[in-house]
N, C-alpha and C positions, 0 to 999 in steps of 0.2 A: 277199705278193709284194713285190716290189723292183721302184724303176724307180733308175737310176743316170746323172745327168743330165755329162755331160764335154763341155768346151772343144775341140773340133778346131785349134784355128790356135792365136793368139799373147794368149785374151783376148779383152774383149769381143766375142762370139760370140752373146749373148741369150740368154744360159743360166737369165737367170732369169726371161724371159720366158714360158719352154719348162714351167719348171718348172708357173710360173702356169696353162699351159695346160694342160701334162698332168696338175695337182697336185689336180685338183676328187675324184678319189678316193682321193686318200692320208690318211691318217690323221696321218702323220709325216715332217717333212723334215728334213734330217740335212745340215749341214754338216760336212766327214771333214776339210777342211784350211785352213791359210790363217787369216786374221785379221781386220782393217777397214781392210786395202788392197786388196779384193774389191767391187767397184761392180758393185750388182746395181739395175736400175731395174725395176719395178711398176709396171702400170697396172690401176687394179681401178676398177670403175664409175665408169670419167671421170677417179680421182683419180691423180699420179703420186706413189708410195712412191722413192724414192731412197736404199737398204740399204748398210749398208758389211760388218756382222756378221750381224747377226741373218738366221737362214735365211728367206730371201723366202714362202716358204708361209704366214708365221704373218699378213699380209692376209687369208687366207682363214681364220682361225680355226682353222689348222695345230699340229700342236704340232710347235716347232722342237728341235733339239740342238743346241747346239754341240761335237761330238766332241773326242775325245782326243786327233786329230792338229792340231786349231785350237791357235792364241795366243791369247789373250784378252786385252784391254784392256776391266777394268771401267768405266772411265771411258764408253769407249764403249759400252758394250751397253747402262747403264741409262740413256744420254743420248738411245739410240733407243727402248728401251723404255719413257721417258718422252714423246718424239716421238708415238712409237705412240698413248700412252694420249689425246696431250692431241686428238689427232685418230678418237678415240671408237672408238680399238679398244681388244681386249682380248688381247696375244697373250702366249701361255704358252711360255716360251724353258725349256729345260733343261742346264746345263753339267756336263761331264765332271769329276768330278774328277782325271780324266789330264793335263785338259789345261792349259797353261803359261800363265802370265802376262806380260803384258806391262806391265814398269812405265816410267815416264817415264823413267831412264836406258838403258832401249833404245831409244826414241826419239831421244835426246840423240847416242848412239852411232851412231846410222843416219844421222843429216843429217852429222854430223861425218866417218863414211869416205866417203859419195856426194859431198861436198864436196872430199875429199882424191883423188878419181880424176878429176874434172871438168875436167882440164885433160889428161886423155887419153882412148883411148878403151876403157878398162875401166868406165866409169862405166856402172851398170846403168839407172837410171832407176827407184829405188826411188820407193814414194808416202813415206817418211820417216815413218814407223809404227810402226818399233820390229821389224819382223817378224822379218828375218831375223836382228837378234842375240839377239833373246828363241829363236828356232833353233837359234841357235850354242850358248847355254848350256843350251838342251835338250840337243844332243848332246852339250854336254861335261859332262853331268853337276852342274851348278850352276844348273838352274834350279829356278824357287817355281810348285808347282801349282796349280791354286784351291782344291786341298781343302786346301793349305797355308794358305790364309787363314783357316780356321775355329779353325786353333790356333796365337795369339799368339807361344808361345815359340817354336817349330818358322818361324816364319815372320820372327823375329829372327833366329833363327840363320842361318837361311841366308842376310838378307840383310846379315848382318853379316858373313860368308865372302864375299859376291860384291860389295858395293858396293866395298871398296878397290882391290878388283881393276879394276871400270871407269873408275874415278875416277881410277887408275895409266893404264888406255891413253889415256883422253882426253889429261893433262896430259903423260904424259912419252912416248908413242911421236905422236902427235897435234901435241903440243904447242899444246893452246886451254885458254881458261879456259872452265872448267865451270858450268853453271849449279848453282849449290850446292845447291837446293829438290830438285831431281832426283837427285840423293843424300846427299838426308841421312834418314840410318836411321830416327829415331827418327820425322819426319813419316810416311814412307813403312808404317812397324809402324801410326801409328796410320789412317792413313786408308784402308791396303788390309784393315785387322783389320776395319773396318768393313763394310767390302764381304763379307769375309768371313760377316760378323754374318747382313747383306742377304740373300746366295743361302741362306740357312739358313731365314732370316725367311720368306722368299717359296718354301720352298721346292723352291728351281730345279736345286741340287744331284743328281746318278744318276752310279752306275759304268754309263757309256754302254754297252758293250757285254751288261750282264746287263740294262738296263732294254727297249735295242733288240729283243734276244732275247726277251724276256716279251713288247712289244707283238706278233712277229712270231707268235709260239705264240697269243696270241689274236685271231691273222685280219685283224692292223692291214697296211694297206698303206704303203710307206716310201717315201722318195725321196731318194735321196743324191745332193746337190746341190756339182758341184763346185767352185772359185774361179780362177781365171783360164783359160790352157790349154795345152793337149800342149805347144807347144814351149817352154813357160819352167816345163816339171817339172824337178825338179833333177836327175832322172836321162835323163830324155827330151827335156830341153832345148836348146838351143844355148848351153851353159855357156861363161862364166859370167853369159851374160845373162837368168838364169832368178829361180824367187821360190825359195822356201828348204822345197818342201816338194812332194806329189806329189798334181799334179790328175788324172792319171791315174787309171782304171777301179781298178788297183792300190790307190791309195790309202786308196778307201774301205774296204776290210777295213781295213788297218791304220790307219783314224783314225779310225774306228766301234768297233773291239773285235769284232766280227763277223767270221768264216771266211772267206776268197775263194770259198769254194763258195754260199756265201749269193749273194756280188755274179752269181756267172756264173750263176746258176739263174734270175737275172731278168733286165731288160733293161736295155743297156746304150745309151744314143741319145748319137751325136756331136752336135753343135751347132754346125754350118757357118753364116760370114755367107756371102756370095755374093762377096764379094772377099775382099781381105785388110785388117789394121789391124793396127796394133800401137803402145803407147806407149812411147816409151825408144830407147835405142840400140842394137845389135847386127845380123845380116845380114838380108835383106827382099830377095832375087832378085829378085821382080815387082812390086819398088816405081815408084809411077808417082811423079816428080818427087821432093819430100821435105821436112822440116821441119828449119830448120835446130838446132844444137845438141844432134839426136837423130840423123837419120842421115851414118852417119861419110862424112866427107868431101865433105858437101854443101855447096855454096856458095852455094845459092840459085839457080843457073841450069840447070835442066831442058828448055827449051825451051817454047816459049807452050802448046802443045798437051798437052803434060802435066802442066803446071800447071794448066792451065784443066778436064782433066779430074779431077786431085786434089781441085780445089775444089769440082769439083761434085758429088763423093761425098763430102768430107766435108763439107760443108755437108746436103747432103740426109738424109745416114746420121745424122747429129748426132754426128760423130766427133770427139768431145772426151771426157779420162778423165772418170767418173761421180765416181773421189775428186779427182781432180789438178785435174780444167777444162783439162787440157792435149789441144794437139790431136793427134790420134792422125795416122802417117804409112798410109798406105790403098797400097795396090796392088793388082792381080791377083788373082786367084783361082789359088792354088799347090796344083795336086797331088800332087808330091812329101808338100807337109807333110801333105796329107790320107792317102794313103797308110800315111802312118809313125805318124800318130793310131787310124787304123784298125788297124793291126798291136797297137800298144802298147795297146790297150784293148779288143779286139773287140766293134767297136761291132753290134751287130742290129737298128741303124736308125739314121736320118739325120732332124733336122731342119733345114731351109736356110733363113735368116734373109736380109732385105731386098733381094730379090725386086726391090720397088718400086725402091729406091734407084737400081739402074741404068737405068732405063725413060729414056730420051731418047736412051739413049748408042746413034750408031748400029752401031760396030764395038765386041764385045770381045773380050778376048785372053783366055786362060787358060794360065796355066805348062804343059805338059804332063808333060813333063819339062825336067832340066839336061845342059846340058855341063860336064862338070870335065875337065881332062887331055886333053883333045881325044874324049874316052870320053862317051858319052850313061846318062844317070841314073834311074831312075825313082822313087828314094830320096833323101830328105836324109841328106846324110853325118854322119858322126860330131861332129867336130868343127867349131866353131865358125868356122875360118880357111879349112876346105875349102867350107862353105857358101857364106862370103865369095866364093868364087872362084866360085859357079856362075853360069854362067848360061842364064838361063831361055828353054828352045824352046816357043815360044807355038803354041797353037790359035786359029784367030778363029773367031766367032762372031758372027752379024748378031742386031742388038739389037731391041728393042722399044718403043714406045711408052707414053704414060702412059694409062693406064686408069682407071674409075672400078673402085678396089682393094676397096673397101666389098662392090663386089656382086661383084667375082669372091670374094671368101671364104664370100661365100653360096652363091655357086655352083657351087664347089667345082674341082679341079686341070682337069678339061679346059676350064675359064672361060678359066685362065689364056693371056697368048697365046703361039702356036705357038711363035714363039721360045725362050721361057720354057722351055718345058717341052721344047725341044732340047737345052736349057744345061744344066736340074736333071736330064735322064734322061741325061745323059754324067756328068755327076759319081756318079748312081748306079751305072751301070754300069760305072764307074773303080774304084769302092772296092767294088763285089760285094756294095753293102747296100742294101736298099731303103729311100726315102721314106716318112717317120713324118709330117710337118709340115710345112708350106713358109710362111715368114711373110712378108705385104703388109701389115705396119703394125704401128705400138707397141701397138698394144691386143691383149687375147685373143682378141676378135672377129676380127680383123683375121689370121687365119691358118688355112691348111685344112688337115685332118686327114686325112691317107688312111688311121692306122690311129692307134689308141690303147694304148699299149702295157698297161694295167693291163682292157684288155675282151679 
């Protein structure tokens, strides 16, 4: 069986939180996309895991994938799976040979364009990882895959066709000086030849789609775990402030190697925070107040009351990125975007992530829908500049207090107070999906189960 874990909103949603929870029967957790700009936090017996690559199951003695549709940066996978070991686990990672490399000149290349839009407002708010241009020459056909790395010559060649070419945008459409280490061929042949050597040594190497396939024939349970969310997929995003690849339900067929008929035969769970967040620049309808040099045209003055309530979800949420430390801008709870997440993935269940977080606030709002063109919406629009324009027809909502969260997880969803479960049973009945999970707190403990999707 299949569980297929996806982002509802914009990122950080606790998807790998979710994972953790529902992941005690999987045999296999499968990352489909994305790379080590993916901040997954773990909390396993007290201890907190903080993941950029490596799929989050493998705390539990998971075997992880990193699929065909991931990037890879060796540098980082063996610097967590060193992390991992020196903190007395033991986790078994497996990489695609489909999937693409990330070398220190895509990195080089990604702070050098985010730097080049930074004085407008196309600047997407990459974590500067290398991701999306290691993408870019995926799709155009020049990039090095990691099974490239096991064969030296094959792995000159190509990067002797593609470094001129990066080393040409930096200095002459750019115009910066390059760091040289970062492309120079002959370093780069020997020290990714190595790594090459490594996943062979250890071997970590599978054509992901025929190895998924066999565990799935002998009765293994999966979990395709996805990396940011619905609205910064490049096809389902608010382009062009999106990541370079597709966190969508979608996705996982194509960055598994596996059929879409596999993904829909299992289950698909959205991953709702209870507000909103997001890192970076681009449009936020139900943004409370803002952060400056992320959202456009903020000037730091929101008004005391919306500041004050900003700060006290993120400070409580812990809303800062997992890779960046930067603080994430929070607002509302948007249904629209839930909506459009729902469509684009067919979710067959919902889990809603920090519950707790809001507990003091005595009024909240919910997006319901937007206004665009004087026209009411129940949809995000297409593009990017219409979003910009909407704005958001709130629902209120009377709040709840702080509770002791420990024992309503024991206790399970009617613990929770009345309130609560006004707010979770409207967003369920908004999106025509039931409740899978509702989480009060960063631990596994710390969140109730109304159903399991692999029982």
């Amino acid at each position: 069986m299949t569980v297929t874990i996806v982002g509802a909103q914009l990122g950080d949603e606790g998807k790998g939180g979710i994972v953790d929870l529902f992941g005690e029967p999987a045999d296999v957790v499968v990352r489909y996309q994305g790379g080590d700009n993916a901040g997954h936090t773990v909390v396993h017996e007290g201890a907190e895991y903080k993941l950029s690559l490596v799929p989050s199951g493998v705390v539990r003695d998971k075997t992880g994938v990193l699929g065909n549709g991931c990037v890879v940066n060796p540098r980082t996978l063996f610097d967590e799976l060193e992390m991992l070991r020196d903190r007395e686990l033991d986790p078994d990672v497996r990489v695609a040979r489909r999937a693409h490399v990330i070398f220190p000149y895509h990195r080089v290349l990604d702070g050098i364009e985010e730097e080049a839009k930074s004085d407008s407002d196309q600047e997407v708010g990459t974590t500067g990882r290398g991701i999306g241009p290691t993408y870019e020459d995926k799709a155009a056909r020049r990039g090095v895959r990691i099974g490239d790395l096991t064969n030296r010559e094959v792995l000159r060649e190509r990067l002797e066709y593609v470094i001129p070419q990066k080393q040409a945008v930096a200095e002459e459409i750019f115009g910066v000086s390059i760091d040289e280490e970062a492309f120079d061929t002959d370093a780069l042949v020997e020290e990714f030849s190595e790594y090459g050597k490594r996943f062979e040594r250890e071997g970590m190497l599978v054509e992901a789609g025929e190895y998924l396939r066999g565990r799935l024939d002998d009765g293994a349970n999966v979990v395709f775990e996805g990396a940011q969310g619905t609205m910064i997929d490049i096809d389902h995003g608010n382009f062009p402030y999106v990541t370079s690849s597709n966190p969508t339900a979608g996705g996982a067929a194509t960055g598994s190697g596996l059929g879409p008929g596999v993904i829909g035969d299992g289950e698909v769970i959205g991953i709702i925070k209870a507000y909103l967040s997001r890192v970076g620049s681009g449009p936020m309808p139900t943004e409370l107040a803002g952060v400056e040099g992320d959202t456009p045209g903020y000037d730091g003055d929101a008004g005391e009351r919306e500041e004050e309530l900003a700060e006290l979800i993120r400070e409580k949420g812990g809303e800062y990125g997992t890779v960046t430390g930067r603080p994430r801008r929070v607002g509302w709870l948007d249904m629209p975007v839930l909506r459009h997440a729902t469509r684009a993935s067919g979710f067959t269940g919902l889990a809603i992530n920090h519950i707790d977080t809001l507990a003091g606030i005595d009024e909240l709002k919910v997006g319901h829908s937007y206004t665009l063109d004087g026209e009411k919406r129940t949809a995000v629009p297409a593009t990017t500049e219409r979003w910009a324009g909407c704005e958001p027809n709130y629902r209120t909502f009377d709040g709840w207090g702080e509770v002791d969260w420990e024992t309503v997880s024991e206790d399970g969803y009617d613990a929770l107070p009345t309130n609560a479960q006004t707010y979770l049973d409207y967003v369920s009945d908004e999106l025509e999906t039931p409740i899978y999970a509702v989480g009060v707190g960063p631990g596994r403990d710390e969140s109730i189960v109304l159903k399991h999707p692999f029982e």
